[in-house]
Backbone as XML, in Angstrom:
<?xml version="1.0"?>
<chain id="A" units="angstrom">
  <residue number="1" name="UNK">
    <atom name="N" x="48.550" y="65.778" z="85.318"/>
    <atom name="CA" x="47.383" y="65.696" z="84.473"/>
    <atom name="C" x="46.515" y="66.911" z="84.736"/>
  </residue>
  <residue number="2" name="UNK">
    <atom name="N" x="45.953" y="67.455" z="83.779"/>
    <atom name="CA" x="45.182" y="69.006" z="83.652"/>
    <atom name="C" x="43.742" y="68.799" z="83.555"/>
  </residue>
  <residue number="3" name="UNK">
    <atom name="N" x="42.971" y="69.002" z="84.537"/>
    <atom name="CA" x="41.099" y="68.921" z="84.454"/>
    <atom name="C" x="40.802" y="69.882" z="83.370"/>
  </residue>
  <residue number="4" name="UNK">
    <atom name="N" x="41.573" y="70.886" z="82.799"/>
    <atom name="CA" x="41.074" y="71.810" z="81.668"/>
    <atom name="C" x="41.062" y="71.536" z="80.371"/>
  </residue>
  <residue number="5" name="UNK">
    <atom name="N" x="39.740" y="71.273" z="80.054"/>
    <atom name="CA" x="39.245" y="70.779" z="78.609"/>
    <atom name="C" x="38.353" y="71.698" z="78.062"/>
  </residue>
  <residue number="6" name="UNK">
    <atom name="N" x="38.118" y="71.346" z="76.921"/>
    <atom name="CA" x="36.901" y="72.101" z="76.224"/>
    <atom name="C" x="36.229" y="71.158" z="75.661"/>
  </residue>
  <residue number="7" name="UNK">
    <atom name="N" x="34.732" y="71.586" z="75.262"/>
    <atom name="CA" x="33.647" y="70.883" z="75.074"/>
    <atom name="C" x="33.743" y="71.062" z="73.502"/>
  </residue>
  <residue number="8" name="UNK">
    <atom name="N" x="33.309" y="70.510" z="72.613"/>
    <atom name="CA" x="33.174" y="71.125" z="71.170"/>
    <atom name="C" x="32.011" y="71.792" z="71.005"/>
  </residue>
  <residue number="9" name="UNK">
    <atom name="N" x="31.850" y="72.879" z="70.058"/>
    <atom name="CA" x="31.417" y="74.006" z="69.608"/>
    <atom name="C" x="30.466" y="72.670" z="68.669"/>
  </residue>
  <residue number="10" name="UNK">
    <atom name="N" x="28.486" y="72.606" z="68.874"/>
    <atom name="CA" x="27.933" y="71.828" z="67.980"/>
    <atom name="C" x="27.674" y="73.339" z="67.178"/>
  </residue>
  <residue number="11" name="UNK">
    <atom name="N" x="26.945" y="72.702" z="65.587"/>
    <atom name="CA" x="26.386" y="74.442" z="64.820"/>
    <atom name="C" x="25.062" y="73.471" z="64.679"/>
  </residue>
  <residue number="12" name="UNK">
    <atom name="N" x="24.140" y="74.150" z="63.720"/>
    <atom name="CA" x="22.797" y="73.883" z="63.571"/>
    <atom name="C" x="23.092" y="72.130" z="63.161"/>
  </residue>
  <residue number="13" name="UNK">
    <atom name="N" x="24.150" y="72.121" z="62.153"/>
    <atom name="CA" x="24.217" y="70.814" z="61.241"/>
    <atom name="C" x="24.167" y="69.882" z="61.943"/>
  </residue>
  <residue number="14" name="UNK">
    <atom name="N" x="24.186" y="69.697" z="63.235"/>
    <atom name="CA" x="24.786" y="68.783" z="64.571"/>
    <atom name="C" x="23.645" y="68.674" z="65.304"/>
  </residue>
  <residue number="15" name="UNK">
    <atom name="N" x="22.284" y="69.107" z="65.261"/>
    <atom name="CA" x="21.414" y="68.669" z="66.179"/>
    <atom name="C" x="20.634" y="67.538" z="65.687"/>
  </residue>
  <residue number="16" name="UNK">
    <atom name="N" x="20.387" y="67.192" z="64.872"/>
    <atom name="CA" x="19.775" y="65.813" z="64.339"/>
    <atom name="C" x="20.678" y="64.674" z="64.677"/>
  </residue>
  <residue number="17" name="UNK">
    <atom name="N" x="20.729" y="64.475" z="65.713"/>
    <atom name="CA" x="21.896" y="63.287" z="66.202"/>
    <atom name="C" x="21.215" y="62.136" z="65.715"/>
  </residue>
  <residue number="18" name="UNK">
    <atom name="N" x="22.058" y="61.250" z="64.803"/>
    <atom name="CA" x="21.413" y="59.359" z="64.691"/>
    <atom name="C" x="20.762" y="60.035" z="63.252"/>
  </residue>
  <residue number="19" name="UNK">
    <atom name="N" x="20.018" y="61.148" z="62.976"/>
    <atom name="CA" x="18.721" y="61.154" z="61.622"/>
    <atom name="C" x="20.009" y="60.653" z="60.516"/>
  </residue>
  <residue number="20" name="UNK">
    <atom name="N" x="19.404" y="60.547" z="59.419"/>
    <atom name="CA" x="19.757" y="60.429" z="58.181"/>
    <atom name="C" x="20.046" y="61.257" z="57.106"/>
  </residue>
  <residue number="21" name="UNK">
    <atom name="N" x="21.050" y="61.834" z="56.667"/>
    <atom name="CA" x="21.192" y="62.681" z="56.062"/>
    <atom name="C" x="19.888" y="63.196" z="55.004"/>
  </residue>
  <residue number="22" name="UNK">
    <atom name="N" x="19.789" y="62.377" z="54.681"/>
    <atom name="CA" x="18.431" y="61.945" z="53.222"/>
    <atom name="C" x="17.296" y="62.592" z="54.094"/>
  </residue>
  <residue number="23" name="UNK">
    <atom name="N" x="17.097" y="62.307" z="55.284"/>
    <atom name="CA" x="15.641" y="62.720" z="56.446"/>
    <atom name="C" x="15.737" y="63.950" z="56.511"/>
  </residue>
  <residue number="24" name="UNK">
    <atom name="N" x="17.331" y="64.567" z="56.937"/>
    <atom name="CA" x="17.023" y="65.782" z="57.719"/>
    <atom name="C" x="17.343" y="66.757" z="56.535"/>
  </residue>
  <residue number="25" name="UNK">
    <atom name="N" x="17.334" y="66.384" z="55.348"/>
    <atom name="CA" x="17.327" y="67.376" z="54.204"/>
    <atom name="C" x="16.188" y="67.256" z="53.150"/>
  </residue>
  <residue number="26" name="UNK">
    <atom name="N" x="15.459" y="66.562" z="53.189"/>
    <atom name="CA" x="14.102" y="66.254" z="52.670"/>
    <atom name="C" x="13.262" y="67.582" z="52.804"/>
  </residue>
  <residue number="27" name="UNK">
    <atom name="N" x="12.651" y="68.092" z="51.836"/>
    <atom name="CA" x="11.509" y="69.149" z="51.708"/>
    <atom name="C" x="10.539" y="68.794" z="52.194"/>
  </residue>
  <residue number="28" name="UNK">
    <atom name="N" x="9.860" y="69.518" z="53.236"/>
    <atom name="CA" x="8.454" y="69.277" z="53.741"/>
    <atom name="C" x="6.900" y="69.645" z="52.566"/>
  </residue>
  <residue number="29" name="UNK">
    <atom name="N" x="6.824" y="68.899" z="52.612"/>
    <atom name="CA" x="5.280" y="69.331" z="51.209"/>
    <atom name="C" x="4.327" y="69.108" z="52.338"/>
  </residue>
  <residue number="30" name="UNK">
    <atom name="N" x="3.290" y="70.478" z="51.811"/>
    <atom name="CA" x="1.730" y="69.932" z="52.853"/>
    <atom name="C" x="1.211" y="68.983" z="52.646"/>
  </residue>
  <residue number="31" name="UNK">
    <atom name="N" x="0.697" y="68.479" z="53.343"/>
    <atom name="CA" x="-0.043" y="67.497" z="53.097"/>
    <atom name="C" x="-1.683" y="67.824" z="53.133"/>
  </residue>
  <residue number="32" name="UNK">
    <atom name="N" x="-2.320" y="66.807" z="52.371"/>
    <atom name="CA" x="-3.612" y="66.622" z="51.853"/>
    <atom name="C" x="-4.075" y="65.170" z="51.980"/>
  </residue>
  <residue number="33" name="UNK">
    <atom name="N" x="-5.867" y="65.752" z="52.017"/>
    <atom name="CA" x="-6.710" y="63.991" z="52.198"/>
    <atom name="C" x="-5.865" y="63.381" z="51.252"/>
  </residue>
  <residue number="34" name="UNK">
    <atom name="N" x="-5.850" y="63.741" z="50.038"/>
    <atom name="CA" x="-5.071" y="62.390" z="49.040"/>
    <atom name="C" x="-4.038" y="61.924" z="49.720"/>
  </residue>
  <residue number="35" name="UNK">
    <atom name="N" x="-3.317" y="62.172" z="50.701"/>
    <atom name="CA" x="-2.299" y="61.547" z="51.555"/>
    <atom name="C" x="-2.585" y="60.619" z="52.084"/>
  </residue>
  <residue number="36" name="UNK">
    <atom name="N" x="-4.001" y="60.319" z="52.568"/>
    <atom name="CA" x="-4.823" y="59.279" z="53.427"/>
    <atom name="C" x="-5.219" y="58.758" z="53.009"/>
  </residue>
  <residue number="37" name="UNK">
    <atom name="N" x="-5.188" y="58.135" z="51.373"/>
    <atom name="CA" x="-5.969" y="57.311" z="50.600"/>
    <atom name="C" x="-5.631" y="56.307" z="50.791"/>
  </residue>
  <residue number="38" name="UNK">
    <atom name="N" x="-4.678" y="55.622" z="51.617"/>
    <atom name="CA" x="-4.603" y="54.158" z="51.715"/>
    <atom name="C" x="-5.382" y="53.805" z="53.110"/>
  </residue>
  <residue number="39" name="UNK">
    <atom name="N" x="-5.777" y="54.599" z="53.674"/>
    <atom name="CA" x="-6.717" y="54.696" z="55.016"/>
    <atom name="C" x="-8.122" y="54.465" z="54.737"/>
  </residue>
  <residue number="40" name="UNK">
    <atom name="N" x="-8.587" y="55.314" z="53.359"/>
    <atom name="CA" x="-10.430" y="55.738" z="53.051"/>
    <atom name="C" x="-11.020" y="54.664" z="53.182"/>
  </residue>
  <residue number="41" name="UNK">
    <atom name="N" x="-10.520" y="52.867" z="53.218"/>
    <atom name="CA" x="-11.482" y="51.565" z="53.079"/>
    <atom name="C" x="-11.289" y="50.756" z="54.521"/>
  </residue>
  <residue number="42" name="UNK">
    <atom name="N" x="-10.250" y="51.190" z="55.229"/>
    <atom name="CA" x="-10.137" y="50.503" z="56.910"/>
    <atom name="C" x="-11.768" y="50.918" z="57.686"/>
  </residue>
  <residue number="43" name="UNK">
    <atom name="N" x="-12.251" y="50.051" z="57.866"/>
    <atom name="CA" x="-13.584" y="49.578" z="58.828"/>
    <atom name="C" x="-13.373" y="50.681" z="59.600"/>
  </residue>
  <residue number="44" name="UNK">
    <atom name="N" x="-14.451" y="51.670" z="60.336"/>
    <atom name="CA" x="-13.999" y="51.747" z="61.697"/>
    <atom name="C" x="-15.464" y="51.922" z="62.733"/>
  </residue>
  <residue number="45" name="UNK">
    <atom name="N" x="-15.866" y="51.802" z="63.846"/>
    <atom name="CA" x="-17.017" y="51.835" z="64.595"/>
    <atom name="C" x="-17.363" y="53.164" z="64.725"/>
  </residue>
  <residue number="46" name="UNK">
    <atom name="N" x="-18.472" y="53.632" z="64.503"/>
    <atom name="CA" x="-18.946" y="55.902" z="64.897"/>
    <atom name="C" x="-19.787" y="55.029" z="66.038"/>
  </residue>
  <residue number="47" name="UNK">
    <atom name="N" x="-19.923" y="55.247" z="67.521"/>
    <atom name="CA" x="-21.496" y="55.101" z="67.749"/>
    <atom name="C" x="-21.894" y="56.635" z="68.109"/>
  </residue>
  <residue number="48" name="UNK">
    <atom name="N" x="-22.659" y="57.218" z="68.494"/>
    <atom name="CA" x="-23.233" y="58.375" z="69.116"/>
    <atom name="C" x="-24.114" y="57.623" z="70.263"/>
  </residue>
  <residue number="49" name="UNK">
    <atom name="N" x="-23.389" y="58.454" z="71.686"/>
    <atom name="CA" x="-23.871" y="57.914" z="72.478"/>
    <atom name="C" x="-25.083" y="58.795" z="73.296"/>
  </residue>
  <residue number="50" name="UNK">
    <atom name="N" x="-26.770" y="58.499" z="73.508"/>
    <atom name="CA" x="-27.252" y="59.523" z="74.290"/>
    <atom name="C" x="-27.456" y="59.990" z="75.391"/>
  </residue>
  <residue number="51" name="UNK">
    <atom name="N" x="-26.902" y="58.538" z="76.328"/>
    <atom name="CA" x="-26.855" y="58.980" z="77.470"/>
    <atom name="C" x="-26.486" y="57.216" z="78.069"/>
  </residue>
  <residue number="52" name="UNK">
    <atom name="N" x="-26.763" y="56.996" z="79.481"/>
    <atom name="CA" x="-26.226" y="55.630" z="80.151"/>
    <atom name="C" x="-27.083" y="55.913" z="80.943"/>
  </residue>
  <residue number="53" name="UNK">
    <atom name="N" x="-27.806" y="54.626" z="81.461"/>
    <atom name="CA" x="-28.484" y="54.130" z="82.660"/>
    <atom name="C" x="-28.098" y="53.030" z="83.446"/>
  </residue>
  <residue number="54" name="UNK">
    <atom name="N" x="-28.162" y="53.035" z="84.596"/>
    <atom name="CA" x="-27.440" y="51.789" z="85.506"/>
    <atom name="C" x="-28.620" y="51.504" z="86.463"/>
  </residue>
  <residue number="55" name="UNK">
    <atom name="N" x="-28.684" y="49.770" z="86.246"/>
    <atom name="CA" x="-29.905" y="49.414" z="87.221"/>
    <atom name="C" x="-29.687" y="47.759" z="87.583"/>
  </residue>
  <residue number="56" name="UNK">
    <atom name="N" x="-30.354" y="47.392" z="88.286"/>
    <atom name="CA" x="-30.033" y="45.854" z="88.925"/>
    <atom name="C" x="-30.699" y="44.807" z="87.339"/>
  </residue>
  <residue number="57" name="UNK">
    <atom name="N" x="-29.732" y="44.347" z="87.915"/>
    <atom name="CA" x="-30.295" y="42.896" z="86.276"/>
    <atom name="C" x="-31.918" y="42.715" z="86.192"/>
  </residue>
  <residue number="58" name="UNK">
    <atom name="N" x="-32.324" y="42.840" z="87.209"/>
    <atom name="CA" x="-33.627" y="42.125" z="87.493"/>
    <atom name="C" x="-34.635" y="43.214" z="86.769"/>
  </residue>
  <residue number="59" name="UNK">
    <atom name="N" x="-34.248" y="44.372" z="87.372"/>
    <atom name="CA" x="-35.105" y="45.347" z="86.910"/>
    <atom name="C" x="-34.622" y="45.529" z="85.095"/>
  </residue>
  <residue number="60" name="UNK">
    <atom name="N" x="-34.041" y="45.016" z="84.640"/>
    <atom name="CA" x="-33.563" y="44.852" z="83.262"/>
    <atom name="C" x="-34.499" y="43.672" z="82.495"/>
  </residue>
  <residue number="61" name="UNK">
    <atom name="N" x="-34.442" y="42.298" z="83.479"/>
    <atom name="CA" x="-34.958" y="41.205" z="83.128"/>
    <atom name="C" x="-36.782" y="41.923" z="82.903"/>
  </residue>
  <residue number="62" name="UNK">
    <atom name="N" x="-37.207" y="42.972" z="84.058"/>
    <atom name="CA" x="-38.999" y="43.293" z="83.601"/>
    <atom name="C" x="-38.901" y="44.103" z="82.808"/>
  </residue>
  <residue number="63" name="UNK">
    <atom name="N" x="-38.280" y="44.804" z="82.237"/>
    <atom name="CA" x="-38.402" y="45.786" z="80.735"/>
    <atom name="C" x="-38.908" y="44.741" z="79.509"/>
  </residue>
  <residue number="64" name="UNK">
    <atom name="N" x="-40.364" y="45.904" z="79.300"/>
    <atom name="CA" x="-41.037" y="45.738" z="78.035"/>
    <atom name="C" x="-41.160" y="45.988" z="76.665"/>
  </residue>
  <residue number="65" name="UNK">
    <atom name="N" x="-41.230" y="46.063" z="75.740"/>
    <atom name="CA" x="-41.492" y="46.914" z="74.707"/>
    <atom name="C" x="-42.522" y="48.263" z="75.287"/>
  </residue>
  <residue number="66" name="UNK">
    <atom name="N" x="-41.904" y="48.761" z="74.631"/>
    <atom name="CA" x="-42.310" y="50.450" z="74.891"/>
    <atom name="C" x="-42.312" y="51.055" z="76.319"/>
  </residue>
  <residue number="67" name="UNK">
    <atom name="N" x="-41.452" y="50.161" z="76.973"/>
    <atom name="CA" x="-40.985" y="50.857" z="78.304"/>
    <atom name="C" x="-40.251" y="52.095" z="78.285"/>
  </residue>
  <residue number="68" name="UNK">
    <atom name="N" x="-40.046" y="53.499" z="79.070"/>
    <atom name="CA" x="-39.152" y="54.125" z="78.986"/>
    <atom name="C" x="-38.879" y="53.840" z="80.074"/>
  </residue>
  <residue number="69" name="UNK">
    <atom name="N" x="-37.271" y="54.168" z="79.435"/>
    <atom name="CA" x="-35.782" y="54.099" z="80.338"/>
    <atom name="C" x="-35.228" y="55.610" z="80.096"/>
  </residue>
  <residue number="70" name="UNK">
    <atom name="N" x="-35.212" y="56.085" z="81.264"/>
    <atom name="CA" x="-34.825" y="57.498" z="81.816"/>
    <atom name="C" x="-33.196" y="56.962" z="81.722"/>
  </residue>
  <residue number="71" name="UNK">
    <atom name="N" x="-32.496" y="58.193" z="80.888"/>
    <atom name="CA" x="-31.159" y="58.149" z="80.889"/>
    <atom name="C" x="-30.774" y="58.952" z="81.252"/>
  </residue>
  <residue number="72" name="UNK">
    <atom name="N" x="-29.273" y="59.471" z="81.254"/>
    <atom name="CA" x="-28.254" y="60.547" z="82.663"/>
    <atom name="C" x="-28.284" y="62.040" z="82.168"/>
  </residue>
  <residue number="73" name="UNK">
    <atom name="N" x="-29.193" y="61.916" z="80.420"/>
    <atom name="CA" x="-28.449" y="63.333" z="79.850"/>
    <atom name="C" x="-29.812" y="64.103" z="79.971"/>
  </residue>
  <residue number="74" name="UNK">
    <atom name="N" x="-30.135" y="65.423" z="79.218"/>
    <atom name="CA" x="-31.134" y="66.498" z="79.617"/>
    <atom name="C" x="-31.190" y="66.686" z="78.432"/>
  </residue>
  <residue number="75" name="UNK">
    <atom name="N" x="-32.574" y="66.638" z="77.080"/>
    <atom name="CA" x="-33.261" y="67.294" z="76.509"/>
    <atom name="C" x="-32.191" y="68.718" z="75.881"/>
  </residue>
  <residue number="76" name="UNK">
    <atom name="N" x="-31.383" y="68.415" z="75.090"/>
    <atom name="CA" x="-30.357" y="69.125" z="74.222"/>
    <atom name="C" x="-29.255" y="69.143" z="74.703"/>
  </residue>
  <residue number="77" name="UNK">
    <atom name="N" x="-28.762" y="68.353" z="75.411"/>
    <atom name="CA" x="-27.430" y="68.511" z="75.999"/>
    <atom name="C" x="-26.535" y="67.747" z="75.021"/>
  </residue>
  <residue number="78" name="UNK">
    <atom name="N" x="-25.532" y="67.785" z="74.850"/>
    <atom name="CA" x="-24.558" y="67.411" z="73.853"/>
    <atom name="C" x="-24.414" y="65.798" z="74.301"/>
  </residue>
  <residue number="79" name="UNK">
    <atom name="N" x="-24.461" y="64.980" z="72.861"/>
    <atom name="CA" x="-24.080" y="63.814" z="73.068"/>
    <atom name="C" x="-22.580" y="63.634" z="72.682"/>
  </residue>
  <residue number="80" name="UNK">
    <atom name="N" x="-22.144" y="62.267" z="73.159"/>
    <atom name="CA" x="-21.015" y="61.913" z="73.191"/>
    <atom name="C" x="-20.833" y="61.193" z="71.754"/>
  </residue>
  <residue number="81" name="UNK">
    <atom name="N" x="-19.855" y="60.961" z="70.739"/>
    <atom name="CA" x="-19.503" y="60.518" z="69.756"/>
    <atom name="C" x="-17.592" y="59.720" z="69.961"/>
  </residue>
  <residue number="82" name="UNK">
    <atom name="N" x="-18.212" y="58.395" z="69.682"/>
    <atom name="CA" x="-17.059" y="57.398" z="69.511"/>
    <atom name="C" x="-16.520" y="57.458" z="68.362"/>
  </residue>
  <residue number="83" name="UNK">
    <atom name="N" x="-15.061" y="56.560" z="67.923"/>
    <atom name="CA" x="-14.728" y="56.596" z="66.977"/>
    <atom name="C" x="-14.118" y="55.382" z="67.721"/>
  </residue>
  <residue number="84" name="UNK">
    <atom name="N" x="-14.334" y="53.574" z="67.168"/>
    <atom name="CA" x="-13.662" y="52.401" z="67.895"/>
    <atom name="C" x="-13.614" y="52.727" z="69.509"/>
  </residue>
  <residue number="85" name="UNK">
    <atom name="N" x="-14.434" y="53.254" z="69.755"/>
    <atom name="CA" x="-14.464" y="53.020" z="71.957"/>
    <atom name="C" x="-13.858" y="54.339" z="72.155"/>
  </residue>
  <residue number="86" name="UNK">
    <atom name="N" x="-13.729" y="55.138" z="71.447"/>
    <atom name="CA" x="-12.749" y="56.254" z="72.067"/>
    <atom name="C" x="-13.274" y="57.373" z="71.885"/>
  </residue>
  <residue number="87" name="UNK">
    <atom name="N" x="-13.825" y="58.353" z="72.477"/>
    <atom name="CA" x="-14.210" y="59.685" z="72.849"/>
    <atom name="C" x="-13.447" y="60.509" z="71.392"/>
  </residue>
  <residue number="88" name="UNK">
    <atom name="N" x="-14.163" y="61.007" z="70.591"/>
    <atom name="CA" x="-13.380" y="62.124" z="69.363"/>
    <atom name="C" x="-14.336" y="63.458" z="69.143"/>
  </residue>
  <residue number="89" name="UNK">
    <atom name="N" x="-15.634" y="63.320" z="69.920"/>
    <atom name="CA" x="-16.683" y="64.681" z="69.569"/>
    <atom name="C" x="-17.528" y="64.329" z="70.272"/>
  </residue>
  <residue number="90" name="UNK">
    <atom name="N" x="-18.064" y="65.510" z="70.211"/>
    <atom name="CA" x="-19.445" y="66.134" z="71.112"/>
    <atom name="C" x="-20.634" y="66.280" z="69.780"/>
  </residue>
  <residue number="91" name="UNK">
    <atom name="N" x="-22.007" y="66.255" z="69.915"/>
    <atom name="CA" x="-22.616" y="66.963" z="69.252"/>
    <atom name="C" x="-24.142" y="66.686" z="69.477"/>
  </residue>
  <residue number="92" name="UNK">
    <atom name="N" x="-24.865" y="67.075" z="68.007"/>
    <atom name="CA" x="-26.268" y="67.097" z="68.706"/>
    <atom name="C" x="-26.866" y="66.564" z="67.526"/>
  </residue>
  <residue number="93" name="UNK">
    <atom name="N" x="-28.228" y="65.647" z="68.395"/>
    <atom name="CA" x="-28.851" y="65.160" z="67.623"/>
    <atom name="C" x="-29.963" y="66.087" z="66.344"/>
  </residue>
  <residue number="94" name="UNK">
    <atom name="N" x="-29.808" y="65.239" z="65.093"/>
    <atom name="CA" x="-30.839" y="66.164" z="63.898"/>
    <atom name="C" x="-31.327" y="65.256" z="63.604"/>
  </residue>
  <residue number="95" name="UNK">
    <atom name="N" x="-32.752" y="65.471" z="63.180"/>
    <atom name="CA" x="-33.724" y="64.862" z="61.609"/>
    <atom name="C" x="-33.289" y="65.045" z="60.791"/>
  </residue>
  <residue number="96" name="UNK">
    <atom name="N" x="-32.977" y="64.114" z="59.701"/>
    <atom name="CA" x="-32.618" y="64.300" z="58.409"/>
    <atom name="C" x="-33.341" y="64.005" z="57.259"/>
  </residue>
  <residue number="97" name="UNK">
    <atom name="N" x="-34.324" y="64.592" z="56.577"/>
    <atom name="CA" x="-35.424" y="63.084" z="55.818"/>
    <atom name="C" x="-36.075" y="62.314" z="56.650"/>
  </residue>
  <residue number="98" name="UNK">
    <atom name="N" x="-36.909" y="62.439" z="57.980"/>
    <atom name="CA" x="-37.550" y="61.351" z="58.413"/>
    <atom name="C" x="-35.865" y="60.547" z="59.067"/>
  </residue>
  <residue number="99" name="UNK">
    <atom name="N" x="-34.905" y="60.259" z="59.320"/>
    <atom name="CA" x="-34.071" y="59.885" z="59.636"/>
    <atom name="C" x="-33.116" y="60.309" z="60.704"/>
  </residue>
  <residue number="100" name="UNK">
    <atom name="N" x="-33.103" y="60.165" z="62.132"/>
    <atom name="CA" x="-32.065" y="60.329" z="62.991"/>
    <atom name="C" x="-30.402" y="60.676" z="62.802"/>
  </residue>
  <residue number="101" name="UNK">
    <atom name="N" x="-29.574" y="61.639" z="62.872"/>
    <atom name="CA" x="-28.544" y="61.837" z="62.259"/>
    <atom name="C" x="-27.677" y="62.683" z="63.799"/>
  </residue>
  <residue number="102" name="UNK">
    <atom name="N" x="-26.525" y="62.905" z="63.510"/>
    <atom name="CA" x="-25.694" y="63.611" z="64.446"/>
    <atom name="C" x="-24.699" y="64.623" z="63.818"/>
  </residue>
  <residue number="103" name="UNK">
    <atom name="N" x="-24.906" y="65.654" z="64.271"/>
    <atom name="CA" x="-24.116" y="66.990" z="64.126"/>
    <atom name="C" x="-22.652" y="67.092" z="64.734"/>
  </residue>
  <residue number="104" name="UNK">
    <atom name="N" x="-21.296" y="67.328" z="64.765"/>
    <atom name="CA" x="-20.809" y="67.272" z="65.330"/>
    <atom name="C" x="-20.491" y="68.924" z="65.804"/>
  </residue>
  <residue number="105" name="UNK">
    <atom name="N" x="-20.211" y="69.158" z="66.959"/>
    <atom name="CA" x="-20.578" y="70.670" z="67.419"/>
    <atom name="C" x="-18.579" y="71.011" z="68.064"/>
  </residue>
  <residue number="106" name="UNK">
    <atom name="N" x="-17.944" y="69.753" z="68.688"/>
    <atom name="CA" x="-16.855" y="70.045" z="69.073"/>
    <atom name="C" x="-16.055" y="68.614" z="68.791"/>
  </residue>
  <residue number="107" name="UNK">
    <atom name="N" x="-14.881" y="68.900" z="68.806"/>
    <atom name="CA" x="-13.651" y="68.210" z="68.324"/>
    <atom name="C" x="-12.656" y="67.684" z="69.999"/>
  </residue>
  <residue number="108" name="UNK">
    <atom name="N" x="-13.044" y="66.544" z="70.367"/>
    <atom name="CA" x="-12.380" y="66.529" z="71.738"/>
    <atom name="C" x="-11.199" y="65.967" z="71.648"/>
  </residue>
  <residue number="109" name="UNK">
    <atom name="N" x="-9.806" y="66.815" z="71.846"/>
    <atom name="CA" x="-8.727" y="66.786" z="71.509"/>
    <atom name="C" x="-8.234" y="65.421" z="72.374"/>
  </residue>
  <residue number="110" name="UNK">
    <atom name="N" x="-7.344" y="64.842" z="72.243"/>
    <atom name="CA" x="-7.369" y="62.958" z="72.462"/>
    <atom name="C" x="-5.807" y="63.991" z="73.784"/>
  </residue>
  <residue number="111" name="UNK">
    <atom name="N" x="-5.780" y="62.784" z="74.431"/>
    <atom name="CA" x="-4.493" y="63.215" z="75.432"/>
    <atom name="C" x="-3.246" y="63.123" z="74.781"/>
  </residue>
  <residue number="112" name="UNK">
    <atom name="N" x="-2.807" y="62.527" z="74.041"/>
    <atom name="CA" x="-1.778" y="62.431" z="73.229"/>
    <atom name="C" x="-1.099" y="63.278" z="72.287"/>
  </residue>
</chain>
């Protein structure tokens, strides 16, 4: 019996192992928002966050109306922006009309 074999020669046509013929010959078209239109009416939570404070219950239980509560951030420093609990931007607070609003200044790329 002879250990000398050969391996087969794959060409390009051979690297989509398992795809579907129909998949791996399909034209790529760009895509556009109109692609996401079955998305535009799903709910989702924004909060803008300005900062966090941590203190004993008690000292929670004597807070008044018009108490200030000193929070962790500094007078223009970038706030944090959620999207459902999850970190997606940075930015800064604006007036808009008499109205509180948020700028977004950076795009915080997700780990994934």
């Amino acid at each position: 019996m002879s250990d000398d074999f050969s391996l087969p020669q794959l060409g390009a046509q051979d690297s989509d192992f398992g795809a579907p013929e129909s998949i791996r010959d399909a034209p790529t078209a760009p895509k556009s928002a109109a692609d996401l239109e079955q998305l535009f009416d799903v709910p989702v939570v924004v909060s803008a966050v300005l900062g966090a404070a941590r203190m004993p219950i008690g000292d929670l239980l004597r807070l008044a109306p018009g108490t200030v509560l000193e929070l962790d951030r500094k007078v223009g420093e970038a706030i944090d922006i959620f999207v459902n609990n999850r970190l997606v931007a940075r930015g800064e607070v604006v007036l808009v009309d008499d109205r509180l609003g948020v700028t977004m200044t950076e795009i915080v790329k997700g780990e994934n």
